[in-house]
N, CA, C, O and CB atoms as a CASP TS submission, in Angstrom:
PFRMAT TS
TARGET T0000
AUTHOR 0000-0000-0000
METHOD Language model
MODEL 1
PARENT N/A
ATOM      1  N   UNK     1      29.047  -6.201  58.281  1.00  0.00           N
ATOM      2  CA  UNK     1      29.253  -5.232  57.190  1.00  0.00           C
ATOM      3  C   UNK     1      29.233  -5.933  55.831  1.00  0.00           C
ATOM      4  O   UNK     1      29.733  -7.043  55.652  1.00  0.00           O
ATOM      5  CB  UNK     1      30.594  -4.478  57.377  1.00  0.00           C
ATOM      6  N   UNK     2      28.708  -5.315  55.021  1.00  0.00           N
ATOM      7  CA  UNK     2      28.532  -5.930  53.508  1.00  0.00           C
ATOM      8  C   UNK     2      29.970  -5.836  52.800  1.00  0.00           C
ATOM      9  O   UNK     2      30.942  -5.083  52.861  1.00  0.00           O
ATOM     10  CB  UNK     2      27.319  -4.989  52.526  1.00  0.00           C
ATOM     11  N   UNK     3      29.650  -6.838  52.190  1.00  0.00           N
ATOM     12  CA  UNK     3      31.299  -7.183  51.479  1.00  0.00           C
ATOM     13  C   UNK     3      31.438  -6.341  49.966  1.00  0.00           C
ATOM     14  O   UNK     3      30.598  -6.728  49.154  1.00  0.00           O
ATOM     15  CB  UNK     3      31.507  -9.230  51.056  1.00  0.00           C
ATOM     16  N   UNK     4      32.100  -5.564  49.603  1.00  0.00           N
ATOM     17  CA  UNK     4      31.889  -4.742  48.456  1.00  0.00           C
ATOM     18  C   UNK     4      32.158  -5.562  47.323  1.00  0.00           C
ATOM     19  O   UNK     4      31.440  -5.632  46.326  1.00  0.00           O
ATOM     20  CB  UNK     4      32.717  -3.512  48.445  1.00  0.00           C
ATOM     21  N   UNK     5      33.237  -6.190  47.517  1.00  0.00           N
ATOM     22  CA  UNK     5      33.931  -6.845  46.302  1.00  0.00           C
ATOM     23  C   UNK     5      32.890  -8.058  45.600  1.00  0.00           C
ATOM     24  O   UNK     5      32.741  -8.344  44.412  1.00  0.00           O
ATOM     25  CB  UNK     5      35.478  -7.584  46.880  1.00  0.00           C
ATOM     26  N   UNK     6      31.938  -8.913  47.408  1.00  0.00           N
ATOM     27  CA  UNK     6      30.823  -9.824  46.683  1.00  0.00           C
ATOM     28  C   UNK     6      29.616  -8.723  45.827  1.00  0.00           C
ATOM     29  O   UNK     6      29.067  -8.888  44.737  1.00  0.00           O
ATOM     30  CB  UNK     6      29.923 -10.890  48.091  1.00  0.00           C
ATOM     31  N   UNK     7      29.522  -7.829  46.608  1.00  0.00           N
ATOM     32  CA  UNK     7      28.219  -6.606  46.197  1.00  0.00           C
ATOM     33  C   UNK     7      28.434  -6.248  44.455  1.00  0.00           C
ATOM     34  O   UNK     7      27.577  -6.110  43.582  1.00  0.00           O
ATOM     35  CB  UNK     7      28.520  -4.731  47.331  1.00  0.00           C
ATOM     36  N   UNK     8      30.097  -6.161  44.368  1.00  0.00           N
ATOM     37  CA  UNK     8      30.324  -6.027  42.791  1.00  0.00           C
ATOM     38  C   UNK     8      30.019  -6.850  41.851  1.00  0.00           C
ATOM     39  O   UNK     8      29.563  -6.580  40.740  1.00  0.00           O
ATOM     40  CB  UNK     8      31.446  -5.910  42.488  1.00  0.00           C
ATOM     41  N   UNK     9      30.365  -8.236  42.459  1.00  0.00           N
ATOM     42  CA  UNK     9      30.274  -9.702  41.738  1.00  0.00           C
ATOM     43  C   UNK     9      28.262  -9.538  41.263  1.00  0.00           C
ATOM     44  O   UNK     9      27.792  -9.592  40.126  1.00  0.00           O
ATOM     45  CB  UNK     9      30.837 -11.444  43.312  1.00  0.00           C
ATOM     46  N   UNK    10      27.611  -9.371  42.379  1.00  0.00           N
ATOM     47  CA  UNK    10      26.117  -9.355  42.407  1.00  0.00           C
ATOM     48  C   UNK    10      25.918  -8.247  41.736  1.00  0.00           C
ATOM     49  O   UNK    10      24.995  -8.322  40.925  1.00  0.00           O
ATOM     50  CB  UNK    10      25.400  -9.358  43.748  1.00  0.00           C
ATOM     51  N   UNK    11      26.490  -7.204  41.798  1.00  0.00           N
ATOM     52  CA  UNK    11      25.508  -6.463  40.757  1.00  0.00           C
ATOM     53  C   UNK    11      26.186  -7.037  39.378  1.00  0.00           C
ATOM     54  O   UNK    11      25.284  -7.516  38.691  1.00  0.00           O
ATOM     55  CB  UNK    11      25.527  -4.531  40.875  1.00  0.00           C
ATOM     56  N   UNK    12      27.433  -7.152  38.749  1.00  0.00           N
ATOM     57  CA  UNK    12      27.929  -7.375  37.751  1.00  0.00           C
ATOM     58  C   UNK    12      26.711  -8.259  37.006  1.00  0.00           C
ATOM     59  O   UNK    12      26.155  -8.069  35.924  1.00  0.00           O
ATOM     60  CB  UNK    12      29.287  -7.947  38.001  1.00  0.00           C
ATOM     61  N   UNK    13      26.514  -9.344  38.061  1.00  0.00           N
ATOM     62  CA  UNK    13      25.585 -10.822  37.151  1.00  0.00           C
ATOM     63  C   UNK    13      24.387 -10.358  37.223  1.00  0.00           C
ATOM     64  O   UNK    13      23.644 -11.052  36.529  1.00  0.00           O
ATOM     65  CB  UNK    13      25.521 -12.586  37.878  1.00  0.00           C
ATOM     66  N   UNK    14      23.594  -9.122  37.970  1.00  0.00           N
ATOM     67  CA  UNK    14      22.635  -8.771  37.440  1.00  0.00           C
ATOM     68  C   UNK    14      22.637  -7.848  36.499  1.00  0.00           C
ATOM     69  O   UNK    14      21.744  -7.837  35.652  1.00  0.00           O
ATOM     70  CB  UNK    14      21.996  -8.544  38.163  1.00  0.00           C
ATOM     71  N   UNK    15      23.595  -6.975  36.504  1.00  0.00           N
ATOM     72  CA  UNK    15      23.703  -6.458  35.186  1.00  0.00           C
ATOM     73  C   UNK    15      23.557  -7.356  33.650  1.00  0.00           C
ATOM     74  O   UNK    15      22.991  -6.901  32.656  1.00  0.00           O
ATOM     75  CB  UNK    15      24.996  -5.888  35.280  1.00  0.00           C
ATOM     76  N   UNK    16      24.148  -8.588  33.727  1.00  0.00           N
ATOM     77  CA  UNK    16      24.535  -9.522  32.560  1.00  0.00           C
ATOM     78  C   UNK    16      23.179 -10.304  32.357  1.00  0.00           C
ATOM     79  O   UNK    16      22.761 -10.629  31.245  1.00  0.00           O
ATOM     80  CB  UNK    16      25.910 -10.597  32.922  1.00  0.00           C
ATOM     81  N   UNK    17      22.628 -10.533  33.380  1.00  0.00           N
ATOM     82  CA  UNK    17      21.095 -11.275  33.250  1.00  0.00           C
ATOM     83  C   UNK    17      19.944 -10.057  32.513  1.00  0.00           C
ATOM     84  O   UNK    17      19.025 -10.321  31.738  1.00  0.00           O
ATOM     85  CB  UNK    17      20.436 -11.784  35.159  1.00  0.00           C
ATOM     86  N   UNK    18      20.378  -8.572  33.084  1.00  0.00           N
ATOM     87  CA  UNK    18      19.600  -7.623  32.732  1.00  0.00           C
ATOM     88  C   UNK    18      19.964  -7.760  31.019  1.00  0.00           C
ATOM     89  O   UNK    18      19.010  -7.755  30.241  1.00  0.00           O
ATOM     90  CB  UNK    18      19.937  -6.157  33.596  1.00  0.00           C
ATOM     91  N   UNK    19      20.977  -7.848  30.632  1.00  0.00           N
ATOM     92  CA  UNK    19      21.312  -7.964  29.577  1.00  0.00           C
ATOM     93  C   UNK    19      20.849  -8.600  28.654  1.00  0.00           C
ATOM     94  O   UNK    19      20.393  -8.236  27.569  1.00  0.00           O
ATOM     95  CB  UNK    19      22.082  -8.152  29.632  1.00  0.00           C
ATOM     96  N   UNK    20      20.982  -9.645  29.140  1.00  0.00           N
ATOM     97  CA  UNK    20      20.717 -11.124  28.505  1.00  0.00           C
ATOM     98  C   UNK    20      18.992 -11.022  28.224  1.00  0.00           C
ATOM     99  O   UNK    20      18.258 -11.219  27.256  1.00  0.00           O
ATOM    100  CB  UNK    20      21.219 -12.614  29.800  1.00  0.00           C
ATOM    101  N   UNK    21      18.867 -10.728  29.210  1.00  0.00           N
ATOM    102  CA  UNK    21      16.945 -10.431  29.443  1.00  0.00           C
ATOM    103  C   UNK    21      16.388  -9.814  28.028  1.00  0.00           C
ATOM    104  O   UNK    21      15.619 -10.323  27.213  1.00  0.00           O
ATOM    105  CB  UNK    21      16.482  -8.935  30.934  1.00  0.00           C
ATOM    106  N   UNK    22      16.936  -8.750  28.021  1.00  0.00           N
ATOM    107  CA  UNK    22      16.910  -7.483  26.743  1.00  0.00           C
ATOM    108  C   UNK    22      17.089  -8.137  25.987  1.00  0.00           C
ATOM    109  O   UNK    22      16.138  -8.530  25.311  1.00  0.00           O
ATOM    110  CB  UNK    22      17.844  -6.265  26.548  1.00  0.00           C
ATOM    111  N   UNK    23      18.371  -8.570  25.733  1.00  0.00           N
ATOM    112  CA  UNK    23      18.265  -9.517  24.228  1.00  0.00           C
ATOM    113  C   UNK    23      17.690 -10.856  24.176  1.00  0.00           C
ATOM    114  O   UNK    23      17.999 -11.550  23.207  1.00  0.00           O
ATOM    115  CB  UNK    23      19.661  -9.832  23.636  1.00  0.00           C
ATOM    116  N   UNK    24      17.107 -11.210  24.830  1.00  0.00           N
ATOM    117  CA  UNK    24      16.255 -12.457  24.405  1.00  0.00           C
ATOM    118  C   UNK    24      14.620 -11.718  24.079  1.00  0.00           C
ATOM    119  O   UNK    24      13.863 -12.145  23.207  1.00  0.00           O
ATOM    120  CB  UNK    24      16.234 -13.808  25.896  1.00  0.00           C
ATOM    121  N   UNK    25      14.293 -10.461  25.052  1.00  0.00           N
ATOM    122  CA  UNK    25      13.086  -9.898  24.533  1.00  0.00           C
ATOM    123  C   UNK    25      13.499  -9.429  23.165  1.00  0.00           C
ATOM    124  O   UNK    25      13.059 -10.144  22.265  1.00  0.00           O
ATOM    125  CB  UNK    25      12.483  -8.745  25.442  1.00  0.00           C
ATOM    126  N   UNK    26      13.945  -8.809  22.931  1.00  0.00           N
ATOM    127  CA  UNK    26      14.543  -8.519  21.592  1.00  0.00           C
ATOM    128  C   UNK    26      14.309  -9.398  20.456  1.00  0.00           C
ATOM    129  O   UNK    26      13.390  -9.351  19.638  1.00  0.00           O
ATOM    130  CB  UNK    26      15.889  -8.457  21.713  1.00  0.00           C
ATOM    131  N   UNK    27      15.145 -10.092  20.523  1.00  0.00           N
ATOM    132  CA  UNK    27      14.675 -11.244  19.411  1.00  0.00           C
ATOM    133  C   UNK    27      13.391 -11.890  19.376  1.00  0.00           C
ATOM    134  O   UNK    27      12.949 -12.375  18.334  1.00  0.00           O
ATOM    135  CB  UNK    27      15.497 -12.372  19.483  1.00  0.00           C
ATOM    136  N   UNK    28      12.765 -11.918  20.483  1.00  0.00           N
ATOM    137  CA  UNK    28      11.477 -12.649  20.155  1.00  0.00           C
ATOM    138  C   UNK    28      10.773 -11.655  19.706  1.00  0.00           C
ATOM    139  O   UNK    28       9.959 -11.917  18.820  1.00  0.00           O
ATOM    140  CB  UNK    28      10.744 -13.400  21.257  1.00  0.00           C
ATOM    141  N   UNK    29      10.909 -10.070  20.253  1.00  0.00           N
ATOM    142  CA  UNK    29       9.972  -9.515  19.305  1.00  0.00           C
ATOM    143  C   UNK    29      10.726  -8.905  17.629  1.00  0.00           C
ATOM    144  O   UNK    29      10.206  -8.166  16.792  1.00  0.00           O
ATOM    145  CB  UNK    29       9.237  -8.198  20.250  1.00  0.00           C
ATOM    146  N   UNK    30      11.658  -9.352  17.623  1.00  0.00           N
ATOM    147  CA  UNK    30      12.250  -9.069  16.409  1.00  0.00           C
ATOM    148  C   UNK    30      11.764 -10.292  15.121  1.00  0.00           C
ATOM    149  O   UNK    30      11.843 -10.012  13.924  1.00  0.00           O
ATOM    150  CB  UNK    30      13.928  -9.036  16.758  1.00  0.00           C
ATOM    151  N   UNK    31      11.227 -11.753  15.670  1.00  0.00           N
ATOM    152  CA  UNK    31      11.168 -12.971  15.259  1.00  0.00           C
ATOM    153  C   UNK    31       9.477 -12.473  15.077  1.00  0.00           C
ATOM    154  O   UNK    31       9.034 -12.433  13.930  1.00  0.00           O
ATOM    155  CB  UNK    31      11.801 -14.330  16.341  1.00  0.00           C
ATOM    156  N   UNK    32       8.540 -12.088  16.279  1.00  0.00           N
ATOM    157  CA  UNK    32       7.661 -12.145  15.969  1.00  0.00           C
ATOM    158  C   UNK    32       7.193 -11.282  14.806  1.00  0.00           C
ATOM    159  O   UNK    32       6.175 -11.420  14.128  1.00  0.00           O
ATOM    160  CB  UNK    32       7.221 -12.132  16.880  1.00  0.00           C
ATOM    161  N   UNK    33       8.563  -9.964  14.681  1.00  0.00           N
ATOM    162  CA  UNK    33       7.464  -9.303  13.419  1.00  0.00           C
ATOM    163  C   UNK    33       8.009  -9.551  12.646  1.00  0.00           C
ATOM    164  O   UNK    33       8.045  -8.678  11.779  1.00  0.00           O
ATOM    165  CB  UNK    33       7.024  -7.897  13.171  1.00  0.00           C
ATOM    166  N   UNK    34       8.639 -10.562  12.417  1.00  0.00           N
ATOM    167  CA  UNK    34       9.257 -11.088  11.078  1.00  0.00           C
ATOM    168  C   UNK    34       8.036 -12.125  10.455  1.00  0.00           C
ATOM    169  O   UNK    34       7.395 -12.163   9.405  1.00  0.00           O
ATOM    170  CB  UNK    34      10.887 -12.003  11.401  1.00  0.00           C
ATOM    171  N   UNK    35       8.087 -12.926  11.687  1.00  0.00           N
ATOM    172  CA  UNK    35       6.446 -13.756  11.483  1.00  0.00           C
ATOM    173  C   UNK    35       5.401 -13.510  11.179  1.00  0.00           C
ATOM    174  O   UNK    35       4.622 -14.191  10.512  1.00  0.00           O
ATOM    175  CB  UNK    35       5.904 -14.195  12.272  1.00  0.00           C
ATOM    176  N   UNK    36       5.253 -12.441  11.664  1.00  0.00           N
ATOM    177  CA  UNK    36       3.792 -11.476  10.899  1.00  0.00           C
ATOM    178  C   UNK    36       3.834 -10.709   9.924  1.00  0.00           C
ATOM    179  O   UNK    36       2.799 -10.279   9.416  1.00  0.00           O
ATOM    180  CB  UNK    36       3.146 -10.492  11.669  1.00  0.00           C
ATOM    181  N   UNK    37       4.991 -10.409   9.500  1.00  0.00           N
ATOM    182  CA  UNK    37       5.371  -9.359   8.627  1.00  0.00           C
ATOM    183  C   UNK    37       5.832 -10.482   7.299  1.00  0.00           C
ATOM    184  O   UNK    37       6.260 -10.037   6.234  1.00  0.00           O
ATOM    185  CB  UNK    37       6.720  -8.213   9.379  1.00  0.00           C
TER
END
């Protein structure tokens, strides 16, 4: 049986990577139209 409490831990840190993800796309395209702009 799957462990809920690890299942929470795993989604939590993919939530935070999903996060993290977003804001690093973010800024690079925030940097790039600063660069072009």
């Amino acid at each position: 049986m799957p462990n809920p409490i690890k299942n929470a831990a795993v989604s939590e840190n993919y939530a935070l990577d999903l996060a993290r993800t977003h804001e690093l796309n973010f800024d690079k395209a925030r940097s790039q139209r600063k660069s072009s702009g």
